[in-house]
C-alpha positions in Angstrom: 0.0 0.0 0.0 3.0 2.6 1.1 4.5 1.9 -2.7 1.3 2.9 -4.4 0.5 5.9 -2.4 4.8 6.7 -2.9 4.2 5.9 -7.0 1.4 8.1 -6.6 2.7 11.2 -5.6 5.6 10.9 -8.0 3.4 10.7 -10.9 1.8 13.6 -9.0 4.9 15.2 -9.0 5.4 14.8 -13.1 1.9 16.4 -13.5 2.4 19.5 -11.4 6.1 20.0 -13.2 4.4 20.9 -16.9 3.3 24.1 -18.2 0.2 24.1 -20.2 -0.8 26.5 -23.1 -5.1 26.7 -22.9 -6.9 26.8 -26.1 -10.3 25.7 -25.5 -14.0 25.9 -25.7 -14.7 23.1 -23.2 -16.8 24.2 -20.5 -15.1 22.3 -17.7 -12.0 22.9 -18.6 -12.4 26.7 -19.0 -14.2 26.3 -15.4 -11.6 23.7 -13.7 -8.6 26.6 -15.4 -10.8 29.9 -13.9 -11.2 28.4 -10.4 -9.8 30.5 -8.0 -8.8 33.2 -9.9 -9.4 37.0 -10.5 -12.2 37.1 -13.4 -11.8 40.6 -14.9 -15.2 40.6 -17.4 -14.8 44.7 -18.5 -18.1 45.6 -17.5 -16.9 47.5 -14.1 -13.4 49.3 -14.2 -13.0 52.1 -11.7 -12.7 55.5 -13.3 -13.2 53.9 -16.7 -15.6 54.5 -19.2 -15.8 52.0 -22.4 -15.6 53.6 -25.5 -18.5 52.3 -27.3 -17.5 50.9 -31.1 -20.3 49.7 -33.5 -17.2 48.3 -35.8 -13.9 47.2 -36.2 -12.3 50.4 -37.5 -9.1 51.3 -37.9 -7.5 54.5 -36.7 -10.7 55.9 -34.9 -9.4 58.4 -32.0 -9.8 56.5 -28.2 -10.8 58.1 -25.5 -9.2 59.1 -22.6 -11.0 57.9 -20.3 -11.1 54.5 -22.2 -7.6 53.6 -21.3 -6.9 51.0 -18.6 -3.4 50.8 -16.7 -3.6 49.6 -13.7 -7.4 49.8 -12.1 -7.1 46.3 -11.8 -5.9 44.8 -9.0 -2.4 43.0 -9.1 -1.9 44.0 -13.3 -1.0 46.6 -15.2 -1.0 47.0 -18.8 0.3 48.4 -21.9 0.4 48.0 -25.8 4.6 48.8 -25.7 5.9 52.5 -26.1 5.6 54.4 -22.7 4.8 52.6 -19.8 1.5 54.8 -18.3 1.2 56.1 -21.7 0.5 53.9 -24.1 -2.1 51.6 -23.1 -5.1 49.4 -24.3 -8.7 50.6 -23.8 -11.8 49.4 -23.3 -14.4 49.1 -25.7 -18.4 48.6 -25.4 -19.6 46.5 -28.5 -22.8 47.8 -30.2 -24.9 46.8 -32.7 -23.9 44.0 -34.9 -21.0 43.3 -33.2 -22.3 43.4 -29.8 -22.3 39.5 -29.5 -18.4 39.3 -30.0 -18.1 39.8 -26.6 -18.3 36.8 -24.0 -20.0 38.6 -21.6 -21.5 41.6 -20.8 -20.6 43.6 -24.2 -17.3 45.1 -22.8 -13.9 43.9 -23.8 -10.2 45.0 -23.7 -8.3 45.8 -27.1 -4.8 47.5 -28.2 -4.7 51.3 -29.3 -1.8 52.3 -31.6 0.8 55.0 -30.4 -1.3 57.7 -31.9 -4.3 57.1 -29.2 -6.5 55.4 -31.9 -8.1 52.1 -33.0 -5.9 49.0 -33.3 -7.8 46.7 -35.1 -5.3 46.4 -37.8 -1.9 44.3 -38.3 0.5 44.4 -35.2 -1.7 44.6 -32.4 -0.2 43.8 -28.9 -1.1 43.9 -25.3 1.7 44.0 -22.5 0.7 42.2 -19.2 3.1 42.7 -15.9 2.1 41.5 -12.5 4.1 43.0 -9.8 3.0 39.8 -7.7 4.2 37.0 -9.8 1.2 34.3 -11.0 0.6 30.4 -12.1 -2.6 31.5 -15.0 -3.2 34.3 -17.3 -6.2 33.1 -19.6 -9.3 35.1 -21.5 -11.5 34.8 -24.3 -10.5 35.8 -27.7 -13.0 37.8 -30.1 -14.4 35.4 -32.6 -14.8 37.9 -35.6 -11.2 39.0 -35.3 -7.3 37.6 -35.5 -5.4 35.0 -33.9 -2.7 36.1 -31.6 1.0 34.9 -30.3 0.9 34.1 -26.3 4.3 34.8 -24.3 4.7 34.1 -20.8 7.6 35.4 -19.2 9.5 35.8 -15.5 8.6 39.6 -15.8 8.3 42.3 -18.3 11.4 44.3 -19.0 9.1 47.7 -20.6 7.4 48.1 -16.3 10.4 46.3 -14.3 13.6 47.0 -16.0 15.2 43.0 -15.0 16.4 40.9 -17.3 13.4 39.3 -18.9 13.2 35.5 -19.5 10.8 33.6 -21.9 8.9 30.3 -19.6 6.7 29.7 -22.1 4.5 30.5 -25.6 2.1 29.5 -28.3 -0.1 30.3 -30.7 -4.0 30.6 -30.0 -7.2 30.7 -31.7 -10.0 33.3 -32.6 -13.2 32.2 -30.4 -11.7 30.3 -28.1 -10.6 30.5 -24.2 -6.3 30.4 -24.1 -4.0 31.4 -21.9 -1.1 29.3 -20.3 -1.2 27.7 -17.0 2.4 27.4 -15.2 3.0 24.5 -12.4 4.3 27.4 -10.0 3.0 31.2 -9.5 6.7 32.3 -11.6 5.0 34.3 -14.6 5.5 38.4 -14.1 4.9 38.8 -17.6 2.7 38.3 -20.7 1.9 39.2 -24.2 -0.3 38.9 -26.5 0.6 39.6 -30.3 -1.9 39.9 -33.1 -1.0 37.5 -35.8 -3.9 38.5 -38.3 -4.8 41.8 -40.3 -7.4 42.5 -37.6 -5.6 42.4 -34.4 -8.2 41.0 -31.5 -10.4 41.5 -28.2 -10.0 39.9 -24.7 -12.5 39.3 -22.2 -13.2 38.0 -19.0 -9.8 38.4 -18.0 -8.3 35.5 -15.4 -5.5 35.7 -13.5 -4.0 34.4 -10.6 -1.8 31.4 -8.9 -2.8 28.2 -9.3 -4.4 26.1 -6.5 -2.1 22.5 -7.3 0.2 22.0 -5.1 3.6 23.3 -6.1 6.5 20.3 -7.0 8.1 20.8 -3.3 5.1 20.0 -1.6 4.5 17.0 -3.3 8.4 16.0 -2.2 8.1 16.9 1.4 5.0 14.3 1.3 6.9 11.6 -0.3 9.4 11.9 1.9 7.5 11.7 4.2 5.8 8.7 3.3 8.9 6.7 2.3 10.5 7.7 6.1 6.8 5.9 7.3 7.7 2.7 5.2 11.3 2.7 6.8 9.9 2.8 10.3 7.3 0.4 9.7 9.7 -2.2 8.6 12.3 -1.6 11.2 9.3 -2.1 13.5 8.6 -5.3 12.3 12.0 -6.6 12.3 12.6 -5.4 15.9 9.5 -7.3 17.1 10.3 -10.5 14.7 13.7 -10.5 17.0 12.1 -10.9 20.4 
């Protein structure tokens, strides 16, 4: 019994050690990936007001008081540029295109350097969490481009350290992506526009993941093989007398 609770946790161990790159539209697993964590959906962003968009146009002038930094708890953003300057907005979809958004009809796009729409090649989104995380995952716009995903130890542009690529992958239009790490090590993230028609995020998940971390799992099989040790030197000691 000791040796398959032992082989247990050290398959355990292999599972938690892997980084995962989401790209879904599976119920569960969007669920089982958003458990615990911060769910940003748009609607609600202190001291910001959505600029409402009946279109995907490029080079339309953003509002000021469209642009998100850091109103969110534990994030801030950017599109590159100036740090506090350049910076995505938010946009309230209308009309036609009101359903492209996954809930409510408020989502998160890129702005170009000149303060307008983005919805054209080489839009980006910078991501830095001053508290590093395990998830960063959201819904992509269905009616518009793929993107690039990049998780990385931090983000140079908001800390100024070395930054260091964990992991990365491509993701699809429609669907729920992001990229789950085994411990809370990702400080930074991007997401790069691979279309002609850059992209939306919603609902907006972030935070550290709730399996346990790879030195957990070793302190319990330790643990457990030091029980099997003194079990057997218990029944040797009593086989003696």
């Amino acid at each position: 019994m000791k040796r398959l609770l032992i082989c247990a946790c050290l398959c355990a161990m292999c599972d938690v050690s892997y980084a995962v790159v989401i790209d879904t539209t599976n119920a569960a697993t969007i669920a089982a990936f958003q458990s615990g964590l911060n769910v940003a959906d748009f609607e609600s962003v202190a001291t910001v007001t959505p600029q409402t968009i009946t279109s995907y146009t490029q080079g339309d002038p953003v509002n000021s008081s469209a642009f998100v930094f850091n109103q969110l708890s534990g994030v801030q953003f950017s599109v590159g540029g100036v740090v506090g300057t350049n910076e995505p907005a938010l946009f309230k979809l209308s009309g036609g295109i009101a359903g492209d958004a996954h809930s409510g009809t408020t989502v998160m796009g890129p702005v170009d350097f000149d303060f307008t729409t983005k919805f054209g090649p080489g839009g980006m989104i910078e991501i830095f969490f001053p508290t590093k995380v395990a998830k960063v995952g959201f819904w992509l716009n269905p009616s518009l481009g793929n993107v690039h995903l990049i998780a990385a130890d931090t983000n140079f542009a908001f800390s100024h350290e070395a930054e260091t690529t964990l992991e990365d992958g491509n993701a699809t239009a429609g669907h729920f992506v992001g990229i789950e790490r085994a411990t809370a090590d990702i400080g930074g993230f991007k997401v790069i526009g691979l279309g002609n028609n850059a992209f939306t995020i919603d609902d907006f998940s972030y935070g550290v993941s709730a399996v346990p971390e790879p030195a957990t799992w070793s302190f319990l099989v330790v643990g457990l093989v030091g029980a099997g040790w003194c079990a057997r030197r218990f029944r040797a000691r009593s086989s003696e007398r």
